[in-house]
C-alpha positions in Angstrom: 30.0 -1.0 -6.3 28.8 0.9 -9.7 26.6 4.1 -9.2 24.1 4.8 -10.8 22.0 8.3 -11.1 18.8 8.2 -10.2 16.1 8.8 -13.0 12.7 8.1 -12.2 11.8 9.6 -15.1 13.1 6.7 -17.2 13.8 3.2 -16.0 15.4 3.9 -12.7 13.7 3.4 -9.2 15.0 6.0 -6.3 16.9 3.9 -3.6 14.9 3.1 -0.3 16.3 0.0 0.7 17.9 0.5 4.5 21.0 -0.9 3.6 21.4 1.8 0.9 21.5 3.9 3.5 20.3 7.7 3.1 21.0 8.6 -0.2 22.2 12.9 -0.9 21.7 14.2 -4.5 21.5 12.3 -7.4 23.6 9.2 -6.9 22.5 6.1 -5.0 23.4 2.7 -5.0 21.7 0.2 -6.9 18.3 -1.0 -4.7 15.2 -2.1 -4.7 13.5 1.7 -6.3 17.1 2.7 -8.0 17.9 -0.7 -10.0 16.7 -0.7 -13.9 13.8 -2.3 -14.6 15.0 -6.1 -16.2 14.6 -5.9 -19.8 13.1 -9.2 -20.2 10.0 -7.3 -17.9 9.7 -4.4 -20.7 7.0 -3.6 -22.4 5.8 -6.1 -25.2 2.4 -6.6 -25.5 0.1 -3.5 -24.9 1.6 -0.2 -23.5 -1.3 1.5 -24.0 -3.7 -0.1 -22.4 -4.8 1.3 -18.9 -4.8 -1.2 -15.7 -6.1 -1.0 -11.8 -4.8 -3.6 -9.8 -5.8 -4.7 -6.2 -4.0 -6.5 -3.4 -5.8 -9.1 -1.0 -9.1 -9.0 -3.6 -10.9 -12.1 -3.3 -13.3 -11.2 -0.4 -14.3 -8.5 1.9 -13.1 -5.1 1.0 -11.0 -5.8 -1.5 -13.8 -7.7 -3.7 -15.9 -4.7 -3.7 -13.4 -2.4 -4.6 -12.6 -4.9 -6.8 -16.4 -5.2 -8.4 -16.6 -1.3 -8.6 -13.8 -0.8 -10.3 -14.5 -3.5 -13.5 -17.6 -1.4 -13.2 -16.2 2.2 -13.7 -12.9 1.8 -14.5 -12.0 2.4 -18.2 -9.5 -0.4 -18.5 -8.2 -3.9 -17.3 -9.0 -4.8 -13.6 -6.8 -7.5 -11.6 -8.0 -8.7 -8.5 -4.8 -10.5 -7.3 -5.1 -13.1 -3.8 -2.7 -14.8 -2.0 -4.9 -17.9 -2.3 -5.1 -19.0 -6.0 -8.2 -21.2 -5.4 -9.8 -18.1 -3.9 -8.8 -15.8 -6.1 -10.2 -17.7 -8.9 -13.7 -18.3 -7.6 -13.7 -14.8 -6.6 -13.1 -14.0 -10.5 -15.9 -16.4 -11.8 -18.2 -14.8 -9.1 -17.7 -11.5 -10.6 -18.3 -13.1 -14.2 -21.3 -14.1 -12.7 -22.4 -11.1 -12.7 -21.3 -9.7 -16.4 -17.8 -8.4 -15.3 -14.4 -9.3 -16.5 -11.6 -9.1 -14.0 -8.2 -10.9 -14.7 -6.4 -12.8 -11.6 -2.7 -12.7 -11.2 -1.6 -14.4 -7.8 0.4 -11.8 -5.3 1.4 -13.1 -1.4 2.7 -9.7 -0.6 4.9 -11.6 2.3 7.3 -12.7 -0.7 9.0 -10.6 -2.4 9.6 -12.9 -5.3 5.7 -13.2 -6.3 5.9 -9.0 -6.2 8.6 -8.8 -8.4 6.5 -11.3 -10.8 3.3 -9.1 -10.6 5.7 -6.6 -11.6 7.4 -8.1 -14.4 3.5 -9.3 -15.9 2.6 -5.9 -15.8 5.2 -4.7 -17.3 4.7 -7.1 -19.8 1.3 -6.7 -20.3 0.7 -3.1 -20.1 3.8 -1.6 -19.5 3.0 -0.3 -16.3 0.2 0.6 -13.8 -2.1 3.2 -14.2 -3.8 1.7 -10.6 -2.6 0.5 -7.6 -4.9 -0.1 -5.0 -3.0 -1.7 -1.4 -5.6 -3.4 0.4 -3.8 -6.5 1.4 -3.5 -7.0 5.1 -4.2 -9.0 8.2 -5.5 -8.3 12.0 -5.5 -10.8 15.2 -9.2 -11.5 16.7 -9.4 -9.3 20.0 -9.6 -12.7 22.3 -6.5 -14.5 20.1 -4.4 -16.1 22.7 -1.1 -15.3 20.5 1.8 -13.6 22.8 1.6 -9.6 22.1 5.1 -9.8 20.6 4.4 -12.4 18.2 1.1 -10.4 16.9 3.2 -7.3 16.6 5.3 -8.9 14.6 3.5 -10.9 12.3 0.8 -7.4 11.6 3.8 -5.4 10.9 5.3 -7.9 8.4 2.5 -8.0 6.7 0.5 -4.3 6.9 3.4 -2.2 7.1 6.8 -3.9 5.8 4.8 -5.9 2.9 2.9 -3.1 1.5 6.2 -1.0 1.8 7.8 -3.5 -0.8 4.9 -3.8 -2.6 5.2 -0.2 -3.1 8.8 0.1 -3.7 8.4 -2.3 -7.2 5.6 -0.9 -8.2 5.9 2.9 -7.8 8.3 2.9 -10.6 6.3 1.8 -12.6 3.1 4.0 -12.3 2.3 6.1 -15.3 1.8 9.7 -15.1 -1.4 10.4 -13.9 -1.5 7.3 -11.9 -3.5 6.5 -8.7 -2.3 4.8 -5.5 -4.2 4.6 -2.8 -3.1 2.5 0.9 -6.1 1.0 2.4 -5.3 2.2 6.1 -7.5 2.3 9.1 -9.0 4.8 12.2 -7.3 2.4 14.4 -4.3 3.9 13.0 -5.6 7.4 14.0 -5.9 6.0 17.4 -2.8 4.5 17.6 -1.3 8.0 17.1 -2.9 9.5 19.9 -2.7 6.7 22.6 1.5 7.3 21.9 3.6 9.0 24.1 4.0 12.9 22.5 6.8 12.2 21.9 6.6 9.6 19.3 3.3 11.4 18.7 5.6 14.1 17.3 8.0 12.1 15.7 5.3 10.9 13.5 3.8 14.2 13.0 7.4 15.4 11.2 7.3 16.3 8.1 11.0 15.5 7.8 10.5 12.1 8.9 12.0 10.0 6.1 11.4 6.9 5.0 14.2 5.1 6.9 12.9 6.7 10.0 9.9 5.6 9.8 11.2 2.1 9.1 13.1 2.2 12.3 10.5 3.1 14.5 8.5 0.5 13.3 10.9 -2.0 13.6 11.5 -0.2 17.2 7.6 -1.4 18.5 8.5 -4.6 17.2 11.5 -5.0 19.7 10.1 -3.1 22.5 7.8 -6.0 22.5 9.3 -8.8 22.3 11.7 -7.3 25.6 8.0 -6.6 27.2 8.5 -2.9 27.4 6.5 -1.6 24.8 4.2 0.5 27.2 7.0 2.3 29.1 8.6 3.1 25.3 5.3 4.9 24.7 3.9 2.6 22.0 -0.7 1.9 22.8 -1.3 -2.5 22.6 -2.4 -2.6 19.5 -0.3 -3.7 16.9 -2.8 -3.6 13.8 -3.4 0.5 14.8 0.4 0.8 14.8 0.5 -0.8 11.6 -2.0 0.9 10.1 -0.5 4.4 11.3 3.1 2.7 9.6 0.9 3.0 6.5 -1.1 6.1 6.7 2.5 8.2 7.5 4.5 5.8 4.7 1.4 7.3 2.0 2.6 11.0 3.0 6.5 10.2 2.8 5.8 8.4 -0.8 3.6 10.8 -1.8 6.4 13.6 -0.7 8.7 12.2 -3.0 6.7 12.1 -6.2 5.8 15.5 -5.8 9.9 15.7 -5.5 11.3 13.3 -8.5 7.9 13.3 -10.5 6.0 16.4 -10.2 4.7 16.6 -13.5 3.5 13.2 -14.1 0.9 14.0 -11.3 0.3 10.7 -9.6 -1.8 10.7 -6.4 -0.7 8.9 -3.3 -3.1 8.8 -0.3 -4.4 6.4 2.2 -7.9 6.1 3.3 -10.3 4.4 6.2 -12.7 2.5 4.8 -14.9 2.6 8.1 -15.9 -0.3 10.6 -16.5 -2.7 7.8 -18.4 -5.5 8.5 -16.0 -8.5 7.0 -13.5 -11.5 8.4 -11.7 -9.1 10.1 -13.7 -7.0 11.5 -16.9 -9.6 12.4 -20.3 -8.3 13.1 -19.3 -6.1 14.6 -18.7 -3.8 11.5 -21.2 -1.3 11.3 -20.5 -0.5 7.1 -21.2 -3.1 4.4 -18.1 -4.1 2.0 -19.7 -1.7 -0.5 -19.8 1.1 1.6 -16.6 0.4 2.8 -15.1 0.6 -0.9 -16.6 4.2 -1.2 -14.0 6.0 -0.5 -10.9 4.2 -2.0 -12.8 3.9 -5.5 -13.1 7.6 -5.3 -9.3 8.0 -4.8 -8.8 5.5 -7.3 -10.6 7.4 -9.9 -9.8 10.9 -9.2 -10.1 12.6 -12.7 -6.5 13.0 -14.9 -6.1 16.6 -13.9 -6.9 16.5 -10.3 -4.1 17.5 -8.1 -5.6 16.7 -4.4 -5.6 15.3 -2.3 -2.2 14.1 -1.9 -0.4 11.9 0.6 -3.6 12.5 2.9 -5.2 10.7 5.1 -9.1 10.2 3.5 -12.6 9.1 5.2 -16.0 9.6 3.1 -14.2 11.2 0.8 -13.0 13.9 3.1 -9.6 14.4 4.2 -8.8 13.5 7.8 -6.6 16.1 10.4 -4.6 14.0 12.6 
């Protein structure tokens, strides 16, 4: 196999794929952050012209965010769905009110419609100037669904999903770029109903990347062979996916301080609160709006801001945990 050096800095993505292996120096394989971007996905149309996107946007959360941003935002804002349909009537609705968002579809689940976001904004824009995760899914409290089967399907999509999403579209974030992971308290609480152990595991700050991976994919076996509990892991698989994401936002944000310091892109993850939306029921005590507070504020941190960075973020205030 041909190596190739790693140069973020021009159209090269830094190698994260497990198969790849933990890469030393310079040199990886070619993977999913270390391949060169296609040249049919270069930039043809307008470079210049600044962009927010946001996963999982037709309703709840990710509509207000969605709303604020056309609002604020100096630039084009795509609200992407899963559900084309959706998506679209969630566009018109914002038209409706004397906004102009764009739709792009996006099923984070397949890795094919990411690469094709990817390529249109490349196309488009030639980049991202706003990335905005919100995409993800939870199990009712009284779903009948085996524990296993939940654990997996959450972590699919919360944690392995918005990992990918991330891997194709890091690279492609221009300096001075915003990313924020839309994670959740639950995840806080997930940390500190594990054993200390893996409480200090996650806690490292020389977990890598593939560690993390593994100890996700680690929950995922422990419960399908019904010993979850005695491996140290708390029953809920949404708070363990959500503390996947809040620890995969520090990693990430670690490395762009390493391979691109000086384009100053901001990486962080943020609890929205107990939202009252399809997820979350009545039960939510925060509407969607004040939900999308706080990751609009990340979002639109001004150009020379350098904090925060690969925290953890709740009404605008960065979380210990």
């Amino acid at each position: 196999m041909r190596l190739r050096h790693c140069r973020p800095d021009l159209n090269f993505r830094c190698c994260t794929r497990p198969s790849c292996g933990p890469t030393r120096g310079s040199v990886c394989p070619p993977g999913p952050l270390c391949t060169e971007v296609p040249r049919a996905a270069r930039p043809a149309m307008s470079p210049t012209k600044r962009v927010a996107l946001v996963t999982g946007a037709n309703k709840g959360i990710g509509f207000a965010i969605t709303r604020e941003l056309c609002r604020q935002f100096s630039g084009d804002v795509v609200l992407t769905a899963r559900d084309e349909p959706r998506g679209r009537a969630a566009v018109q609705q914002l038209q409706a009110e004397g906004l102009s968002p764009r739709f792009h579809p996006l099923d984070i689940d397949d890795p094919q419609s990411v690469r094709a976001l990817r390529d249109f904004l490349l196309k488009e824009y030639g980049g991202l100037n706003v990335l905005v995760n919100n995409a993800g899914i939870a199990f009712k409290m009284d779903d009948p669904t085996p524990f296993d089967i939940q654990a997996e399907v959450t972590l699919k999509t919360n944690f392995f999903a918005t990992r990918n999403v991330c891997m194709e579209l890091l690279p492609i974030v221009k300096p001075h770029g915003r990313v924020v992971n839309i994670s959740s308290f639950q995840g806080s609480k997930a940390l500190e109903d594990c054993s200390e152990d893996l409480q200090e595991k996650f806690r490292c700050d020389t977990l890598t990347e593939q560690d993390l991976v593994d100890l996700m994919k680690k929950f995922v076996e422990d419960t399908k062979n019904e010993m979850h509990e005695r491996e140290g892991w708390p029953n809920s698989a949404y708070g363990v996916s959500k503390l996947g994401v809040t620890v995969l936002s520090r990693i990430l944000a670690r490395r762009l301080d390493e391979k691109r310091k000086a384009d100053r892109i901001l990486l962080n993850a943020c609890c929205p609160g107990w939202v009252k939306t399809d997820m979350a029921g009545d039960q939510g005590s925060r509407t969607v709006e004040e939900g999308a507070e706080t990751p609009v504020y990340l979002a639109l941190l001004p150009p020379d801001a350098t904090e925060p960075q690969g925290q953890l973020v709740r009404d605008k205030v960065v979380q210990t945990w």
